[in-house]
C-alpha positions in Angstrom: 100.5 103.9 99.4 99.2 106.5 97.1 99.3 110.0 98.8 98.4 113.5 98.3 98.2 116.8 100.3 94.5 118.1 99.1 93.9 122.0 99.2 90.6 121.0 100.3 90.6 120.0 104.1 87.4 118.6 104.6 86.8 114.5 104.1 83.9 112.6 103.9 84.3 108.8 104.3 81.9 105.9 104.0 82.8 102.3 103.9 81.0 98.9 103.3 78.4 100.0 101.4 77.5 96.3 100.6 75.0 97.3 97.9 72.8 99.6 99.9 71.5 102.2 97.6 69.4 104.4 100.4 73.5 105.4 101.4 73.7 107.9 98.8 70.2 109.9 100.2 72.3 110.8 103.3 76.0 110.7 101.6 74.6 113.8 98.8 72.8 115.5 102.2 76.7 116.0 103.1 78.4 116.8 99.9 75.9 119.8 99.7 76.8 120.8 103.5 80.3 120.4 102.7 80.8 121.1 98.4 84.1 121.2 98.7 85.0 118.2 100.4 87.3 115.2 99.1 85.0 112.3 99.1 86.7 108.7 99.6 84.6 106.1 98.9 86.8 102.9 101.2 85.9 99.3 99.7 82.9 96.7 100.2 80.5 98.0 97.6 78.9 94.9 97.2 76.9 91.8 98.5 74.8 92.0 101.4 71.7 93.8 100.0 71.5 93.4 96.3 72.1 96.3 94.3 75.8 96.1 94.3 76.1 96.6 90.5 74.0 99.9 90.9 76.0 100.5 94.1 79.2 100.4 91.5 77.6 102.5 88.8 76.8 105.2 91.3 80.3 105.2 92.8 82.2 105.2 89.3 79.5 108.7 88.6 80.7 110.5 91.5 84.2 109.5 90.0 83.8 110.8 86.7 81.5 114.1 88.0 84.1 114.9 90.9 87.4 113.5 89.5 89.5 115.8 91.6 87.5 115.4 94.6 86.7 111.6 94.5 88.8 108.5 95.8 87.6 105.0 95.7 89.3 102.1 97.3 89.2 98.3 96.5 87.8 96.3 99.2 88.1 92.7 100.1 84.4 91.6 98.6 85.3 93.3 95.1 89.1 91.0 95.1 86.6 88.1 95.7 84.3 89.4 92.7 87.4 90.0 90.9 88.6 86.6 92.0 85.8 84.5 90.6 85.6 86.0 87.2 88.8 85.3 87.0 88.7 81.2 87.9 85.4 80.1 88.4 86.7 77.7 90.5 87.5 80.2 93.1 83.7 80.5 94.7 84.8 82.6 98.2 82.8 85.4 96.7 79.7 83.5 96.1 79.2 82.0 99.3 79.9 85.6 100.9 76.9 87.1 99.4 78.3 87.4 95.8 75.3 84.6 94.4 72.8 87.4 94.4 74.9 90.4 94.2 75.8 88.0 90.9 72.0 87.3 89.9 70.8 91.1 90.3 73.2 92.1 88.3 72.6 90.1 85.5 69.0 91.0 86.0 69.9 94.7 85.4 71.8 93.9 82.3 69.0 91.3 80.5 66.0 91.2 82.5 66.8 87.6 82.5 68.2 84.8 84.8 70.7 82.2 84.0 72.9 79.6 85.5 75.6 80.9 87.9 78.9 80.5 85.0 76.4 81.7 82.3 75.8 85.1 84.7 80.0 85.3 85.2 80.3 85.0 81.1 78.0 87.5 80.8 79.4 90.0 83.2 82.6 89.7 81.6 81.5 89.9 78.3 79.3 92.8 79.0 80.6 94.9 81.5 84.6 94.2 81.2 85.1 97.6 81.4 83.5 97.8 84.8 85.3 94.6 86.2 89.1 96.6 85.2 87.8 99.9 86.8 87.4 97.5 90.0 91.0 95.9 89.3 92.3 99.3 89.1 90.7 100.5 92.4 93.9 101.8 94.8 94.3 99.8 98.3 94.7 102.4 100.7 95.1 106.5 100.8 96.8 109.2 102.1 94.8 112.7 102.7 97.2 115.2 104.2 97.3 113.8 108.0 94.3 110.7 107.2 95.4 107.4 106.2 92.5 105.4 104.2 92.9 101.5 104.0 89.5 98.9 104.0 90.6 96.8 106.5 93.8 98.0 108.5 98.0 97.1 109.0 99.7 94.8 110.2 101.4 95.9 113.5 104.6 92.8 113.4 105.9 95.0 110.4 108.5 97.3 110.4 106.9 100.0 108.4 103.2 99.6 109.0 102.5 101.1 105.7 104.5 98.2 104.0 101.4 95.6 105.0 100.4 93.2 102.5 97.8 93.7 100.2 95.9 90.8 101.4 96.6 92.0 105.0 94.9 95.4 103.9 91.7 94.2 102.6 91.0 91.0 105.1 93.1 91.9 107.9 91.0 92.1 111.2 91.9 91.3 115.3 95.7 91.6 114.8 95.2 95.3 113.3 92.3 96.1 115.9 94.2 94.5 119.3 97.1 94.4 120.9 97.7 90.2 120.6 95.0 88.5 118.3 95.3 86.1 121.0 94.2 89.0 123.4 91.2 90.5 121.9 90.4 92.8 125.1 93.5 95.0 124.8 93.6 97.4 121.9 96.2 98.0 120.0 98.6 101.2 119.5 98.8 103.4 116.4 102.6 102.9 115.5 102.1 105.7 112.9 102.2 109.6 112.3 98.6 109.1 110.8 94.9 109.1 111.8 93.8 105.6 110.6 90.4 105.0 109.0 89.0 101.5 108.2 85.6 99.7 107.0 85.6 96.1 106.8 84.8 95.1 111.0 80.9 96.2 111.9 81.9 98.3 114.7 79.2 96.3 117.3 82.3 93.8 117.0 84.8 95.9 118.5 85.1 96.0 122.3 87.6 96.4 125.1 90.1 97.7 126.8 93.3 100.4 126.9 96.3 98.5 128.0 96.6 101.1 130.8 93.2 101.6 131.5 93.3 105.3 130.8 89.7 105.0 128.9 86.0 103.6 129.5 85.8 99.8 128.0 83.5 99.7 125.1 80.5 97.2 125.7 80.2 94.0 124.9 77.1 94.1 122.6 78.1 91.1 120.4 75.1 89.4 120.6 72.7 92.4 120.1 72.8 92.4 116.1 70.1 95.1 115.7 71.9 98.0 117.8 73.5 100.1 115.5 76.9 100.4 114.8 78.1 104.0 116.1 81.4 105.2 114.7 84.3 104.4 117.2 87.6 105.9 118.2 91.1 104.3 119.8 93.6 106.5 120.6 96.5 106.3 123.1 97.9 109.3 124.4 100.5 111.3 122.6 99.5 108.8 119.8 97.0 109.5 116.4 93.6 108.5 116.4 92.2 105.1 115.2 88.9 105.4 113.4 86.2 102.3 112.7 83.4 103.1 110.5 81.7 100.0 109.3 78.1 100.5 110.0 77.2 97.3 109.6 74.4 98.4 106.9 74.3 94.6 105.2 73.0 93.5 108.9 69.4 94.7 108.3 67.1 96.4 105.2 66.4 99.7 107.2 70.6 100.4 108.3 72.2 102.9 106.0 75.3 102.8 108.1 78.0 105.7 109.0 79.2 108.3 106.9 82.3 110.2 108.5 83.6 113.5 108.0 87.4 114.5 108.7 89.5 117.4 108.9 92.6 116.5 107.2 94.7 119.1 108.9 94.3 117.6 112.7 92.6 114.1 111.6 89.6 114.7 114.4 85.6 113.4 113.6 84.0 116.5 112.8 80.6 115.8 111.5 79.1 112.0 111.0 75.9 110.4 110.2 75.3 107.1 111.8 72.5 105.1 111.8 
């Protein structure tokens, strides 16, 4: 777990991207309201809509113009683009919207189509560089009191922390509830952080406190085009649990959430969610 206490105390967070380029419009409207901020960029940059390899180019500029201000995290769709180059055997990514995140890219690069394993040669021929700046992405964070991770921990460990990194980037009802068998009763935060994650569109995240101390979230499963507000689980005398995915890659007009933090207490102070 790679940590840091920041000078700065302001965060801004967006997660699962998924190749949406209209984020950045509203993502730069907060950078200049907040100049100083750390800025962590939390996983899923691609598939979904198709400008994932712009998506990537975008994120690794903020990188280089803000080094000391900038974070960027691996999520699980760039370990299944990482994946494929690696053993075109392994097609996960491709069937999870990684075909046309795969064809745009190569479109970008040549103005040309090929086959599928001609496009993989290519992007690994032209753009290696980019492919280890994605190997090299950290899993999870640590601002001050804000704990970063794409998808969440594994609650049957020990040390939470300690989670897998396959747990980290795919992980989903055992982080979010309290039994995956049980997905009405949320969870508790076993740690001394505020938790953030991406990875679960939060119109997917519904139920219950264990002790009934707060309102149940609605069941909107089935309602794909509401939008996916930013939510918070927190026990008493426990740290806050944070869920951010905005479920952008659902529909061409969603740009999705964009949180802001104070590191020093870990509450929401500012957000735009769409």
């Amino acid at each position: 777990m790679t940590s840091i206490v920041h000078p700065n105390t302001v965060t801004i967070a967006v997660s699962d991207i998924h190749g949406n380029l209209a984020v950045f419009t509203k993502l730069n409207e907060l950078i200049t309201k907040y100049p100083e901020a750390n800025l962590i960029f939390m996983g899923d940059y691609v598939d979904g809509h198709k400008q994932g390899y712009l998506v990537l180019q975008k994120i690794r500029t903020y990188q280089q113009t803000r080094p000391n201000q900038t974070i960027v995290l691996k999520g699980n769709h760039e370990q299944m683009l990482l994946d494929y180059m690696a053993n075109p055997q392994d097609q996960l990514w491709l069937g999870n919207g990684g075909e046309a995140t795969l064809k745009k890219w190569i479109y970008e690069l040549t103005s040309r189509g090929y086959s599928i394993e001609r496009d993989r040669l290519l992007v690994k021929e032209k753009n290696m560089d980019m492919l280890n700046w994605i190997d090299s992405l950290p899993i999870d964070y640590t601002l001050d009191n804000l704990y970063f991770v794409h998808a969440g921990l594994d609650w049957t460990r020990p040390n939470p922390f300690m989670t897998s990194i396959e747990d980290k980037l795919w992980i989903r009802e055992e982080y979010i509830y309290k039994s995956p068998y049980n997905t009405n009763i949320f969870a508790h935060n076993f740690t001394d952080k505020t938790i953030i994650t991406g990875h679960t569109p939060t119109v997917l995240i519904y139920g219950n406190y264990e002790d009934n101390s707060r309102p149940v979230f609605s069941n909107n499963f089935a309602d794909q085009t509401m939008p996916c507000p930013i939510k918070k689980i927190q026990y008493s005398n426990e740290q806050a649990r944070y869920f951010i995915d905005g479920g952008n890659h659902v529909g061409d007009s969603r740009i999705g959430n964009i949180a802001v933090f104070d590191q020093t207490n870990g509450e929401l102070i500012d957000s735009y969610q769409d």
